[in-house]
C-alpha positions in Angstrom: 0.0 0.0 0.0 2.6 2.2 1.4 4.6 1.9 -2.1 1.6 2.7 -4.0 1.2 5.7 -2.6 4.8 6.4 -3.4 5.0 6.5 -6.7 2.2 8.6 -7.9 3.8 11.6 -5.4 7.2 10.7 -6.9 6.5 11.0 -10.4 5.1 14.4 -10.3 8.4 15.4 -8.4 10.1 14.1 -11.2 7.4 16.4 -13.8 7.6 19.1 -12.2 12.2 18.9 -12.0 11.8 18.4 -15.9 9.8 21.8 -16.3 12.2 23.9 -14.4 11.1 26.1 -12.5 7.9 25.9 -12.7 7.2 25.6 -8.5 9.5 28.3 -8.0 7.2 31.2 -9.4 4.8 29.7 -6.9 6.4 28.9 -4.3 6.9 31.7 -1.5 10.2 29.8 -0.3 11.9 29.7 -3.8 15.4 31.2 -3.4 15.2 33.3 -6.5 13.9 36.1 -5.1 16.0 36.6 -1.8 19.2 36.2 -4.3 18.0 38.8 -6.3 17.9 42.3 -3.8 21.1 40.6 -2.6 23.2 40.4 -5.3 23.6 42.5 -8.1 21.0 45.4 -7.7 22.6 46.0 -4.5 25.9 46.4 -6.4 24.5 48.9 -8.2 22.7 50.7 -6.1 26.4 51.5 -4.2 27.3 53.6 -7.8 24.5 55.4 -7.2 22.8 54.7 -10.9 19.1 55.4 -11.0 18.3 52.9 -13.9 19.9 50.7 -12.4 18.4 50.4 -8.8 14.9 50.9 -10.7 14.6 47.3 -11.6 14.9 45.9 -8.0 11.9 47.8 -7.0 9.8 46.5 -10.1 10.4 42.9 -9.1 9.8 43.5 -5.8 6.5 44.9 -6.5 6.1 41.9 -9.2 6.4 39.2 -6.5 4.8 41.6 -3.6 1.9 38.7 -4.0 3.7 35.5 -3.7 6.7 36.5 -1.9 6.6 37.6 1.5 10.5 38.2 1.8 10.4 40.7 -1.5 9.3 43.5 0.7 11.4 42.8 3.6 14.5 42.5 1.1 13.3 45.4 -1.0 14.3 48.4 1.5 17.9 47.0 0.9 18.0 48.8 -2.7 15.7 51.7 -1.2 18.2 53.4 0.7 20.1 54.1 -2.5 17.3 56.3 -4.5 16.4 57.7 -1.1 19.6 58.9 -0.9 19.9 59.9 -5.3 18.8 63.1 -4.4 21.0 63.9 -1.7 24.3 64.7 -4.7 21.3 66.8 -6.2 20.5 68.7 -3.1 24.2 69.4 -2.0 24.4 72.5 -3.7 22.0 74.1 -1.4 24.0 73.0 1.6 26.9 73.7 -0.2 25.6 77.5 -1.4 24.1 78.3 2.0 27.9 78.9 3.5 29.3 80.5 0.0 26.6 83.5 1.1 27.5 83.2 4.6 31.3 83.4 3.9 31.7 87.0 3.5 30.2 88.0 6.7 32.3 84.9 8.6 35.2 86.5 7.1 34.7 90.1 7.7 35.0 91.4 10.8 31.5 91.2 12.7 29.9 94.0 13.8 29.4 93.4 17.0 33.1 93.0 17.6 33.7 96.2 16.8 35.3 99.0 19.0 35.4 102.4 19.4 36.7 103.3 15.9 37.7 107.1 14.1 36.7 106.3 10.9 39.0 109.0 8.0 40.2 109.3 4.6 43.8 107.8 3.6 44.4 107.5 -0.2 41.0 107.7 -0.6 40.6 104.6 1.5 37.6 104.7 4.0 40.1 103.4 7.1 38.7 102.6 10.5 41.1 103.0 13.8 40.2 101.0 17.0 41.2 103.7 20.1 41.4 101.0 22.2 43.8 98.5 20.5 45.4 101.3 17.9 44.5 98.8 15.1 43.8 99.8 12.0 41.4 98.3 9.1 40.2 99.3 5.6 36.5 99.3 5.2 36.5 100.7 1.4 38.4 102.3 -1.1 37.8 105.3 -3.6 36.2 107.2 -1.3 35.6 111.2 -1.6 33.3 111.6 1.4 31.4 109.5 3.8 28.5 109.5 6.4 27.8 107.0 9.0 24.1 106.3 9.6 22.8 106.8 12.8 23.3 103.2 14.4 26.4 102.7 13.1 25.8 99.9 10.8 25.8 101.3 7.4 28.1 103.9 6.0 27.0 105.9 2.9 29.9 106.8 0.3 30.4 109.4 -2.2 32.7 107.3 -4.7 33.9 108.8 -7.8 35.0 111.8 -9.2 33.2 114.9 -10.5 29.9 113.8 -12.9 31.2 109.9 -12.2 30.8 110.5 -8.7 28.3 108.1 -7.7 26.7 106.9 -4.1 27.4 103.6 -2.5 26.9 102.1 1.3 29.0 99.7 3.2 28.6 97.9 6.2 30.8 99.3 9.3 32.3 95.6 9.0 33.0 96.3 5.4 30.5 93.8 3.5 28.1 94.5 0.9 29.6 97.4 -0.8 26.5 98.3 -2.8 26.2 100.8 -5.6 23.1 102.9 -5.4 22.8 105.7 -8.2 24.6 105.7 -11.9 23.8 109.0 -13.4 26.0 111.1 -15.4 25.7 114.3 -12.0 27.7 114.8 -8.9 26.4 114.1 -5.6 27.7 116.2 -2.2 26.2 116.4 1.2 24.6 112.8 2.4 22.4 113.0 5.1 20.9 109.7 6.6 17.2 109.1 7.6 17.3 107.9 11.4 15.5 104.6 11.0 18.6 104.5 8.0 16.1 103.6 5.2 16.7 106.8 3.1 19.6 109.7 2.4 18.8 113.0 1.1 21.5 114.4 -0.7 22.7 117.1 -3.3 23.0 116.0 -6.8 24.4 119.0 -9.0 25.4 119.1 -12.8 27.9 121.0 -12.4 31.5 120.3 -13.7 33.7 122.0 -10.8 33.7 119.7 -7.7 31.8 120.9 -4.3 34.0 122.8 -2.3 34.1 124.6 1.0 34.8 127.9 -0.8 31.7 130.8 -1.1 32.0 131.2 -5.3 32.5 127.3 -6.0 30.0 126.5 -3.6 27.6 128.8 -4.9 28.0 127.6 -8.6 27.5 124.0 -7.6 24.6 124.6 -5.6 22.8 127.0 -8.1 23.0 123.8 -10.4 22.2 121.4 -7.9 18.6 119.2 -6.5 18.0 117.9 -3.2 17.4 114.7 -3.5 16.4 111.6 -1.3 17.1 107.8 -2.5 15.2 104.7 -0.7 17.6 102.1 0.1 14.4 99.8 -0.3 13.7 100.3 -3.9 16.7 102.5 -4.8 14.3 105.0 -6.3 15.0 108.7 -6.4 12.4 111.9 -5.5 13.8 115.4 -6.3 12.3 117.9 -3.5 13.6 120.8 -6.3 16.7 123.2 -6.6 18.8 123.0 -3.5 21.7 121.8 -1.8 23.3 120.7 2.0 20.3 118.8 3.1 19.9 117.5 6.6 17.3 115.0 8.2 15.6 116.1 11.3 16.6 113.6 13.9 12.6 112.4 13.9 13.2 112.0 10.5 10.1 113.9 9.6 11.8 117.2 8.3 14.6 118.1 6.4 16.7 121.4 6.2 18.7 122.3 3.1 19.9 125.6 1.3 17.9 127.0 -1.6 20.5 128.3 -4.3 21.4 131.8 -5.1 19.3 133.8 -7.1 20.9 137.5 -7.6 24.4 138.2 -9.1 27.1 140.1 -6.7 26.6 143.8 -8.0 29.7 144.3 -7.9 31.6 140.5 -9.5 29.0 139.9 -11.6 31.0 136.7 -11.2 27.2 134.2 -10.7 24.6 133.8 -8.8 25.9 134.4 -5.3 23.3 136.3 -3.3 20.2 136.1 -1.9 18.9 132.7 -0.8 17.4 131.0 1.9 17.4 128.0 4.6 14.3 126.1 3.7 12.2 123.2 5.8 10.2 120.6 4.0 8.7 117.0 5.5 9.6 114.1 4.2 7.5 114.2 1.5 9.0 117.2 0.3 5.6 119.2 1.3 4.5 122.0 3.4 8.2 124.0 3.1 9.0 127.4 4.6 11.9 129.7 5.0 13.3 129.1 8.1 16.0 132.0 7.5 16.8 134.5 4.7 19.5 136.3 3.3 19.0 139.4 0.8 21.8 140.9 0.4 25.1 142.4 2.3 22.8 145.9 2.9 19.7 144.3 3.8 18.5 145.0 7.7 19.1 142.3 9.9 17.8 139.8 10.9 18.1 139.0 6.6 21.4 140.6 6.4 24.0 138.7 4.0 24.3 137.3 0.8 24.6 133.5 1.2 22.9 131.2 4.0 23.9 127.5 4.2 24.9 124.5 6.0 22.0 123.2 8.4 23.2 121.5 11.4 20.2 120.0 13.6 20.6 119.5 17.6 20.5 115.9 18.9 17.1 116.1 20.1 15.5 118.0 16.9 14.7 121.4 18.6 17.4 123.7 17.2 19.0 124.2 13.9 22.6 126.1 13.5 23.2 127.7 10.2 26.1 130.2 8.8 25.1 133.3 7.5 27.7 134.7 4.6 28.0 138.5 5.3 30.9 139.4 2.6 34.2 140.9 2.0 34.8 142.5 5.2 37.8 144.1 7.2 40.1 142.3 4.4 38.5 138.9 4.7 35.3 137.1 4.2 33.0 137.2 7.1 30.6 135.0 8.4 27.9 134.6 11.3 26.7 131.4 12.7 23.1 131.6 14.1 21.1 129.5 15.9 17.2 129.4 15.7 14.3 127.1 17.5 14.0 124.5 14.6 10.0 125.2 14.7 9.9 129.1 14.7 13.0 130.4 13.0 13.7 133.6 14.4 18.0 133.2 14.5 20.2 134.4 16.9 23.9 135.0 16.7 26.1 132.1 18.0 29.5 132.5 16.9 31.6 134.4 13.9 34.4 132.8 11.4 36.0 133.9 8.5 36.2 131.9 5.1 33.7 129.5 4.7 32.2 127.5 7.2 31.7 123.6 7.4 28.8 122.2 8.8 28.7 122.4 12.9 28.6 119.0 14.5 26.8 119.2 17.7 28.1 117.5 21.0 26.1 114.3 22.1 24.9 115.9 24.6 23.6 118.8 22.7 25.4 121.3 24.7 28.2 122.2 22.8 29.5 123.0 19.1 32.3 122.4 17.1 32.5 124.4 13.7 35.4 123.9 11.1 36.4 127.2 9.2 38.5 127.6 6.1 39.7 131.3 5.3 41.0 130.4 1.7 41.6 134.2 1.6 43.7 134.6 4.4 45.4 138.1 4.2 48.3 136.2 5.9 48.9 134.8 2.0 49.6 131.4 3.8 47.7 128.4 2.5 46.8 125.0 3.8 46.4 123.6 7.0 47.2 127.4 8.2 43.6 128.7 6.6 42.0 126.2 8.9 40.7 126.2 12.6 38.1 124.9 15.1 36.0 126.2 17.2 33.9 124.6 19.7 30.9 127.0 21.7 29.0 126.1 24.6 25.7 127.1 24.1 24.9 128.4 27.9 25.1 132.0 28.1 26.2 135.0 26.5 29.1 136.9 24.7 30.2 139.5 22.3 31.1 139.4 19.3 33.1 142.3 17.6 32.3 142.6 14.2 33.5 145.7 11.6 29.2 146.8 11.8 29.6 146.7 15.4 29.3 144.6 18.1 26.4 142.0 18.3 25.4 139.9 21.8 25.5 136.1 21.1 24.3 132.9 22.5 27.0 130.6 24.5 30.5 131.3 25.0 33.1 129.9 23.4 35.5 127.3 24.9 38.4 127.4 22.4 39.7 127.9 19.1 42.1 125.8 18.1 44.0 127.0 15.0 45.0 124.9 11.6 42.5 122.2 13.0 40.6 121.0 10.1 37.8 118.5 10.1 36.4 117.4 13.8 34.6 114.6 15.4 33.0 114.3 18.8 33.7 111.3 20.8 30.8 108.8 21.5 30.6 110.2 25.2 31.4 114.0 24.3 34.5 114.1 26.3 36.8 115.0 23.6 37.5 115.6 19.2 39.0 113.9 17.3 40.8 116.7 15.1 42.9 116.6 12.3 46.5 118.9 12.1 49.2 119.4 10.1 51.7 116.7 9.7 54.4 117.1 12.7 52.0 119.4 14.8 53.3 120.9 18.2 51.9 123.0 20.7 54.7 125.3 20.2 53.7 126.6 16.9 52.9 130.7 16.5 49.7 131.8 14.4 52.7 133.3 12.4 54.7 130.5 11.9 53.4 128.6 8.9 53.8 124.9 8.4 54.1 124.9 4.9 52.3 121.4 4.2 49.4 122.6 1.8 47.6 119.2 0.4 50.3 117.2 2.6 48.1 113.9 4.5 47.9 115.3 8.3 47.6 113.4 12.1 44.6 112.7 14.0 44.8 113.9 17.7 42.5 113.7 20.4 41.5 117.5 21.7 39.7 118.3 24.5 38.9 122.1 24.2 40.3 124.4 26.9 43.9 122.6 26.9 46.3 121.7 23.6 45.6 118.3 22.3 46.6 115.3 24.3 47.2 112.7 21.9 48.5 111.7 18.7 45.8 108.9 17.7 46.7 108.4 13.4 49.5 109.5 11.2 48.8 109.4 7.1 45.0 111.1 7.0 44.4 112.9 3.6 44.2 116.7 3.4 40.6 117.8 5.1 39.5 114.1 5.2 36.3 113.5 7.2 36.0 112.4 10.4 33.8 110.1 12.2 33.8 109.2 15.7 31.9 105.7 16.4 30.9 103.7 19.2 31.3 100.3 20.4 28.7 98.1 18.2 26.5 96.5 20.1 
């Protein structure tokens, strides 16, 4: 019985061998497929070849019915195209430093010192006070103005009709170009919030200069301007030039251009202008101060006014007021009004042509720069040049060839052949620049004979000679900036 049964059972065996493979595509056991993920789509999957790894799947989903250890196998192969797009995605890791790099490698900003920031070769340079290092934030530079937070600095590169204006970070990244015109700009002012400068941008072909005929034939052909750093888009608020923002950032002051020849020259428009206030928008303006003329009754006596300076808190305004040829030299009479009613009153005189006054921190004080180009002396240079610094609490005289006039505040010191100045971050001291080789021991008489040579930066506080020689190697009249620690 028992062979029987037997032989039937072994002769389909022997069928089914001479078929070949025939129970394999049934059987769930059958070795073919675990040798499959395991051999050679596995050793391609490790040269990362797409069409190569794609089979493995499409068997595996070919036996998913029959075969039980397909899907278990089948993740083998699956790491690899998981892992395709990986060498596809890499740039984006790989990019995502390239556009950090320049930041990592300058110097950050919040490792920044107290720095003097000046002009040397027409390289924007930055010196540390506290470790007397020096760095280059950019070069070509003709002029520069920090915004107020320190973080951006905006630059006037370029000479004449090619100058153009640019910003930089304090740290010296993302030098960005911002206008490309065929005019020159002069005179950036920043917004407060730092989204905006206000500038003049003159077609005239002599550059700006802090002389009373060059200045007013550049500003006679010049527009006040303001440029969004947002959108780089330009608004012209009309004929004008040495604007200022209001530190609200809701006004701005700038000098309307000369409208009446000099009777006696006839050299170009050089009298009779104004100190005008707009808003932001360029609306609602006024004449905050006049001049009509060197005969004209005070308070609108002189030919020229220019160069508004606002307090720190937005409440004052100091201007210069040209009065002329006077007592063999050119006169001039800085004035001080409420920056909401006008109504100026003397503050201080110079001779020459007046730079912009840069207020102490504190508000209490101002420093004014002066260069008499026509000094009856006949010297040149860093002997036409001098600071002053007034304190604004009190009263004095001032002697003038019309008489004498009683002025606000009382002035602290002059300090001669000074030329551009700075106020320290805590309004304890200038930075001033002086001729190459300066000593205390030099005579008003004594000329120094370095007209156009670079000069030192020293650190002045007024009522005593200065203290300290901080930088040697700063270019004629550069521009100063004192900064802060960044924070």
């Amino acid at each position: 019985m028992l062979l029987r049964r037997l032989i039937p059972i072994l002769l389909a065996t022997l069928s089914l061998a001479a078929c070949g493979g025939g129970l394999a595509a049934d059987q769930p056991t059958a070795p073919l497929p675990t040798q499959t993920p395991t051999a050679a789509p596995p050793a391609r999957a490790t040269i990362a070849l797409p069409p190569t790894a794609a089979p493995a799947p499409a068997q595996a989903t070919a036996l998913r019915p029959t075969s039980a250890p397909a899907p278990t196998q089948a993740p083998a192969p699956t790491p690899a195209p998981t892992q395709l797009p990986a060498p596809t995605q890499a740039p984006a890791p790989t990019q995502a430093p390239a556009t950090q790099a320049p930041a990592a490698a300058a110097l950050p900003v919040a490792s920044l010192g107290s720095e003097i920031l000046f002009l040397r070769k027409g390289a924007l340079i930055a010196f540390d006070t506290g470790t007397r290092k020096e760095r280059q934030i950019a070069n070509a530079v003709r002029d520069f103005v920090v915004s107020p937070d320190g973080v951006l600095i905006g630059l006037i590169r370029g000479k004449g009709r090619q100058a153009e204006i640019w910003t930089v970070r304090r740290d010296g990244s993302s030098l960005t170009q911002l206008t490309t015109n065929d005019r020159a700009e002069a005179g950036l002012s920043w917004a407060p919030d730092g989204g905006a400068l206000v500038y003049g941008s003159s077609t005239a072909t002599e550059p700006y200069r802090p002389e009373w005929m060059t200045w007013s034939a550049w500003c006679v052909s010049s527009e006040v301007r303001l440029l969004s750093l947002s959108d780089s888009s330009e608004t012209s608020f009309g004929s004008g030039c040495d604007p200022s923002f209001s530190p609200d950032g809701k006004r701005i002051a700038y000098a309307t251009p000369p409208t009446q020849y000099e009777p006696d020259l006839n050299k170009g428009p050089t009298i009779v202008n104004s100190i005008r206030l707009i808003n932001r928008e360029g609306q609602h303006g006024w004449d905050f101060a006049k001049a009509q003329g060197a005969d004209a009754p005070p308070p609108h006596t002189g030919r020229i006014v220019y160069a508004p300076a606002w307090s720190p808190d937005g409440k004052q305004i100091v201007y210069h007021r040209f009065l002329g040829y006077q007592a063999l030299v050119d006169l001039d009479l800085t004035e001080i009004a409420g920056s909401f009613d006008g109504k100026g009153k003397p503050l201080d005189s110079g001779a020459g042509w007046l730079l912009p006054a840069r207020f102490a921190p504190n508000g209490q004080s101002v420093a004014i720069s002066e260069n008499n180009e026509g000094d009856a002396r006949g010297f040149g240079g860093y002997d036409n040049w001098a600071v002053v610094v007034t304190n604004l609490g009190g009263e004095h005289e001032i002697a003038l060839p019309s008489g004498a006039l009683t002025a606000v505040g009382q002035r602290a010191d002059r300090l001669p052949r000074a030329q551009a100045a700075a106020w320290a971050p805590d309004g304890a001291a200038l930075a001033v620049e002086l001729p190459p080789g300066w000593n205390p021991g030099l005579t008003p008489d004594q000329p120094v004979n370095a007209d156009g040579q670079p000069g030192e930066i020293w650190r002045w506080r007024p009522g005593s000679a200065p203290e300290q020689l901080l930088v040697k190697g700063a270019d004629f009249a550069s521009p100063l900036a004192w900064l802060p620690p960044s924070q």
